[in-house]
C-alpha positions in Angstrom: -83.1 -119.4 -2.2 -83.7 -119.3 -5.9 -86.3 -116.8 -7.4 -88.5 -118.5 -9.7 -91.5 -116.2 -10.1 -92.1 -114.8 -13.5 -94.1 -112.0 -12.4 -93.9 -109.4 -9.7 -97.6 -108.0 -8.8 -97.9 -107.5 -5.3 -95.9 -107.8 -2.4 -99.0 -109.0 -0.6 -98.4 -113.0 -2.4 -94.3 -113.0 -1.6 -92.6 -114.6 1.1 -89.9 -113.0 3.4 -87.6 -115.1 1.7 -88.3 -113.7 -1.8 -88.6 -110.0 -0.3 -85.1 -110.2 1.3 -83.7 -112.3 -2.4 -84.7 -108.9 -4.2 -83.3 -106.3 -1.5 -80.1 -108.6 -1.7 -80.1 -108.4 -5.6 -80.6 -105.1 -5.2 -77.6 -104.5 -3.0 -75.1 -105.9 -5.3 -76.7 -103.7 -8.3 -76.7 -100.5 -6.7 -72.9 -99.9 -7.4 -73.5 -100.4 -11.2 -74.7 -97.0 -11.1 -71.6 -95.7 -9.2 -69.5 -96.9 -12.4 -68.1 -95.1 -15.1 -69.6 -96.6 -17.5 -73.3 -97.7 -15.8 -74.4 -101.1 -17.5 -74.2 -104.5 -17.3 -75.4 -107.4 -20.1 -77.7 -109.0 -17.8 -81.0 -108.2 -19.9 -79.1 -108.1 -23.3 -81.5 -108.7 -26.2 -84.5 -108.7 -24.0 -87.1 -106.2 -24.3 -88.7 -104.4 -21.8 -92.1 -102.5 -22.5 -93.3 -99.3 -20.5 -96.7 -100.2 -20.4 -98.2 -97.0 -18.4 -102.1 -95.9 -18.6 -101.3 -93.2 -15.7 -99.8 -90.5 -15.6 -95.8 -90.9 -13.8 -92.7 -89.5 -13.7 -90.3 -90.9 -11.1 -91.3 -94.4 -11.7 -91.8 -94.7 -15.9 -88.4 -93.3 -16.3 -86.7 -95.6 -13.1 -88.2 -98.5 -15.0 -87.0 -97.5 -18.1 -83.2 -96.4 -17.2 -82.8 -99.6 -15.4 -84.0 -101.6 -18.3 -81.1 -99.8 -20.1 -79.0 -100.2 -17.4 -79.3 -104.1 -17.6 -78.5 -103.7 -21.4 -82.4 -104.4 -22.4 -84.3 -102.6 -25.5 -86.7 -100.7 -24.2 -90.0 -98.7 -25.3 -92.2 -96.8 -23.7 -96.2 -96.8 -24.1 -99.0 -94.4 -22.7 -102.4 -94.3 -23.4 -103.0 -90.7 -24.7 -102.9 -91.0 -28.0 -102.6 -94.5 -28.7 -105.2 -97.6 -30.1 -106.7 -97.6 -26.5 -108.3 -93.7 -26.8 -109.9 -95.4 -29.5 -111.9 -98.4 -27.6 -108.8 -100.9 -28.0 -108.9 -102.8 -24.8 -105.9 -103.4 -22.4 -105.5 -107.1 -23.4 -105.8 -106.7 -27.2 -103.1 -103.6 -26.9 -100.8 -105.9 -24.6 -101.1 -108.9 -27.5 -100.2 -106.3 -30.1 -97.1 -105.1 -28.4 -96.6 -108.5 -27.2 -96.5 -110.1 -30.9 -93.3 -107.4 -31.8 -90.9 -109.9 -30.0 -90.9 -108.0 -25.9 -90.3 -110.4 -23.2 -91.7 -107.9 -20.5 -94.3 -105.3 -19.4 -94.2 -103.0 -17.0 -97.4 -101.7 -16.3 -99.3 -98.7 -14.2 -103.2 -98.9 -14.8 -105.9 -97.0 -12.6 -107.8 -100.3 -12.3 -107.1 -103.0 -9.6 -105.9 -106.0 -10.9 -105.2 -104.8 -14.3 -101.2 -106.7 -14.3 -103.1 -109.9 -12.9 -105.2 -109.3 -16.0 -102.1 -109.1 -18.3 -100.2 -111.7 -16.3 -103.1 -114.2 -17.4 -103.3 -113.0 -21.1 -99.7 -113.1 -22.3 -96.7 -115.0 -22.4 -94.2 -112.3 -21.2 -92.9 -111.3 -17.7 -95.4 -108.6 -16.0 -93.9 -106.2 -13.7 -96.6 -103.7 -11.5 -96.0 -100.3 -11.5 -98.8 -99.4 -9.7 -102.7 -100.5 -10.3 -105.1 -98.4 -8.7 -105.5 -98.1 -5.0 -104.3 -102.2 -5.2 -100.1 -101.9 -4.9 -97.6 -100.6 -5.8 -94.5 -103.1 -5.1 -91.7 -101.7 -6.3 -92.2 -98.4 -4.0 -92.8 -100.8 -1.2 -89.7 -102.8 -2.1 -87.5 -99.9 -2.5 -88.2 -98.2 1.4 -88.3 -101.2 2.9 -84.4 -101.4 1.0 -84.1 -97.9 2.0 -84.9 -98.5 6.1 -82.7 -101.7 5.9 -79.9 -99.9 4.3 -80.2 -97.2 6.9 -80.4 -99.1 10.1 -79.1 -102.1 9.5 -75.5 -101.9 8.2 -74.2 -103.2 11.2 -75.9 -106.2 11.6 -75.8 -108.3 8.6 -76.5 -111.0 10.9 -80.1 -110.5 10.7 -80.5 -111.2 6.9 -79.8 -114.9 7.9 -83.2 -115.1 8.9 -85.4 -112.7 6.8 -88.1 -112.8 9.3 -85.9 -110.5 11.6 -84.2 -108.0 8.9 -86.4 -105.2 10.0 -87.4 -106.7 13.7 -87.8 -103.9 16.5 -88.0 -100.7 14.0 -91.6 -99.1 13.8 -92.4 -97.9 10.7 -95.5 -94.9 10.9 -97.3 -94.2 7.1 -98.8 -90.8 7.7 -101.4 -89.6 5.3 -103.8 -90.5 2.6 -104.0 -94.5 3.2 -107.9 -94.7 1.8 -106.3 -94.5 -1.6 -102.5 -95.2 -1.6 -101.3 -98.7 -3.0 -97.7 -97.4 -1.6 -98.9 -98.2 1.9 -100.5 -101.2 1.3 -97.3 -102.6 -0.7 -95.3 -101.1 2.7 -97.5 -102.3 4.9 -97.1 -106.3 3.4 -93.5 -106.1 3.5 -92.6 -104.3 6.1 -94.5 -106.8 8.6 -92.9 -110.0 7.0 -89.8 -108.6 7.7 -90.4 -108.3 11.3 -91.4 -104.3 11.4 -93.6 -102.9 13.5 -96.6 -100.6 10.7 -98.6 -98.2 12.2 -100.9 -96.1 9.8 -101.8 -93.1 11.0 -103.8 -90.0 9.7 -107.5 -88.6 9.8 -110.1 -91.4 10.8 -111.8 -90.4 7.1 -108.3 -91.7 5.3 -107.2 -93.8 7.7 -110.2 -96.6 8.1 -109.5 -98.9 11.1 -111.0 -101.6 9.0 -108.0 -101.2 6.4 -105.4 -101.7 8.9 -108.0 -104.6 10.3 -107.3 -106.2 6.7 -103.7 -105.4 6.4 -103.1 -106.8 10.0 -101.3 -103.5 11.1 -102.2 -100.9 13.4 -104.2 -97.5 12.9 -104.0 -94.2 15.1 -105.2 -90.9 14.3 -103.0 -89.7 16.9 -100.2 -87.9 14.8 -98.0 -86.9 18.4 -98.2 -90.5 20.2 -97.4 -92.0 16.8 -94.2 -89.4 16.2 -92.7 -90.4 19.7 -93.2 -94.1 18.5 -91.6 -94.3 15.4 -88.3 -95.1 13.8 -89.5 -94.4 10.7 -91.8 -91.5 9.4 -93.1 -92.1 5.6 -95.0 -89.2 4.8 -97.6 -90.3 1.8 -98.9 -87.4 -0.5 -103.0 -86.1 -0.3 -103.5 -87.5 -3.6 -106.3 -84.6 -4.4 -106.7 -86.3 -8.4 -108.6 -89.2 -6.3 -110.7 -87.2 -4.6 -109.4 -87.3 -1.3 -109.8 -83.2 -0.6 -113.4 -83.9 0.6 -111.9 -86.5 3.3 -111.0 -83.3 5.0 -111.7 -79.3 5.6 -108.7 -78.0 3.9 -105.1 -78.1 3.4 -104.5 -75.9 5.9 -106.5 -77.7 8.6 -104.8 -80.9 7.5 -101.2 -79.4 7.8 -101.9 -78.1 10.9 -102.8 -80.8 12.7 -101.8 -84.3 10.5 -98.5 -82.6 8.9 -94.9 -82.8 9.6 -93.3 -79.6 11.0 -90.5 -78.5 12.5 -92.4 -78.1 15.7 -94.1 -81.7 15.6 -90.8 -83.1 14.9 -89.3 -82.2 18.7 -91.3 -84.8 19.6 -89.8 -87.8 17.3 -86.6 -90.0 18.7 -83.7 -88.6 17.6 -82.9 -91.2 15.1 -86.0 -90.6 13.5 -86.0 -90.7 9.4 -88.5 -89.2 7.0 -89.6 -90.7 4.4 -91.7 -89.8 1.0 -92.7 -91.6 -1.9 -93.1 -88.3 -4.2 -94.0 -86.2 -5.9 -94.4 -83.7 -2.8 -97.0 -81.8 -1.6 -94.8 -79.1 0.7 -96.2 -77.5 2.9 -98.8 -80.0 3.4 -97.7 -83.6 4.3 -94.7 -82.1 5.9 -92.5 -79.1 5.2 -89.6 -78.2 2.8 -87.1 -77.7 5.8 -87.9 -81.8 6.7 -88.2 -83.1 3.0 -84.7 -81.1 2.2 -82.7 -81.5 6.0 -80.6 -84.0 7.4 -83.4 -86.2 8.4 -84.8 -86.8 5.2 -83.9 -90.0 2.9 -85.9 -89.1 0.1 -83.2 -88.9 -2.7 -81.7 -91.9 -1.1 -85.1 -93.7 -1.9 -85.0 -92.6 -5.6 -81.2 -94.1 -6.1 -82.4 -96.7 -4.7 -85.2 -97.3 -6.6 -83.3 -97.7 -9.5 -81.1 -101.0 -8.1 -84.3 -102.6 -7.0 -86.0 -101.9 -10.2 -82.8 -103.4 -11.8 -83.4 -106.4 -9.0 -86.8 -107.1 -9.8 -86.0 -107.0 -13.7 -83.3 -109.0 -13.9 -85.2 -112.0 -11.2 -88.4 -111.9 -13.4 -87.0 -111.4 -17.1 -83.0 -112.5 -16.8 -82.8 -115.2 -14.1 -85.2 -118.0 -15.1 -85.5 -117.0 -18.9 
């Protein structure tokens, strides 16, 4: 199919087809960054604004190396400092930016909504990067790419029909679901692609009524959902939002919701661990999991990368 959204700003309004069009894009980037020299023209004399009111690492530079990887311009923009400490709002910022000549934004904002907001506003390409507890798409996009690259490389049959490229797997997101847009984004994707989602965690951060809404299912049964699962994406306590008073203490949490070498006899074999970063070891699982054979976390950062690269070049290059 051809891609003919300008935007990407939730996984929640795409289709199968378009979620299987990205990981496919993606695919055929990844070996750019295998190259010697790592670019292609795709995005030449495009510019692609970092647009970031929260604080990020992993995902502001991703964004911004493969904006430079597609041969874009970029520039990066955060809040501390800038027009908005003084009262400037989002949308007058966004038209400032926007009247330099940039075709994109990429944006992270604590409010839900907020790259809706922009989307509305201005004329260029909005990309989310995460807004609030809303989505996070990119994340989602990139381990559901991840999971598919892992367990399906011998049966490229299935992306025929995107509604089976995941069918069969069970996918468990174990943790702090009150507040993460990473398992929402997962939890859209993952079941238009055929997966089985179970969220699972304590009953105060794992609501029945959100997996109600997301039309997934919730346990707070960490060892039924271990022997379950294909798939284990651990999702970090994210203690900046509050969620410490969801629960005793860390230690109480680790002990009985966390993933340790002991819980972990009782997964399938074939079992992978997942985490979106940055860690909390010792807590959401261990550092002998996040760093042994089971783990796919560095895979899910190189990949990141080509589906950023994927999404970039569908909403900015292809139809522009």
């Amino acid at each position: 199919m051809a891609w003919t959204r300008k935007h990407l700003l939730d996984l929640e309004e795409l289709t199968a087809g378009e979620i299987v069009e990205i990981l496919d894009t993606a695919a055929s980037f990844k070996e750019v960054s295998g190259r010697s020299v790592k670019k292609v023209p795709a995005l030449r004399g495009k510019v692609v604004v970092n647009l970031f009111f929260e604080s990020s690492t992993r995902t502001s530079n991703s964004f911004a190396l493969a904006a430079q990887r597609l041969s874009a311009d970029t520039l990066s923009f955060t809040s501390s400092g800038s027009s908005v400490s003084k009262g400037e709002t989002l949308i007058d910022t966004a038209k400032n930016i926007e009247a330099m000549g940039v075709d994109a934004f990429v944006i992270r904002h604590s409010a839900p909504g907020a790259p809706h907001l922009l989307a509305r506003h201005t004329a260029c390409s909005v990309v989310n990067a995460g807004d609030g507890c809303h989505e996070h798409p990119t994340q989602g996009l990139l381990d559901i790419f991840t999971i598919r690259e892992h367990f399906m490389r011998d049966q490229a049959h299935k992306k025929a029909d995107p509604a089976l490229a995941l069918k069969g797997l069970t996918v468990a997101i174990l943790g702090d679901i009150r507040h993460s847009r990473v398992a929402r984004s997962n939890a859209h994707g993952l079941r238009k692609l055929g997966a089985r989602v179970i969220l699972a965690g304590p009953p105060t951060l794992v609501p029945a009524a959100i997996g109600a809404a997301l039309g997934v299912e919730t346990s707070h049964d960490i060892d039924y959902v271990l022997q379950e699962s294909d798939v284990l994406n651990c999702l970090r306590i994210q203690f900046e939002r509050k969620a410490g008073r969801f629960f005793p203490g860390v230690r109480e949490y680790a002990a009985i919701y966390g993933l340790n070498e002991e819980r972990m006899k009782r997964a399938k074999p074939e079992a992978i661990i997942m985490h979106p970063g940055p860690i909390n070891r010792g807590i959401e699982i261990t550092p002998e999991l996040a760093d042994g054979p089971r783990s796919v976390i560095l895979h899910q950062v190189e990949n990141g990368m080509a589906v950023r690269m994927a999404v970039l070049y569908l909403c900015v290059g292809a139809n522009n």
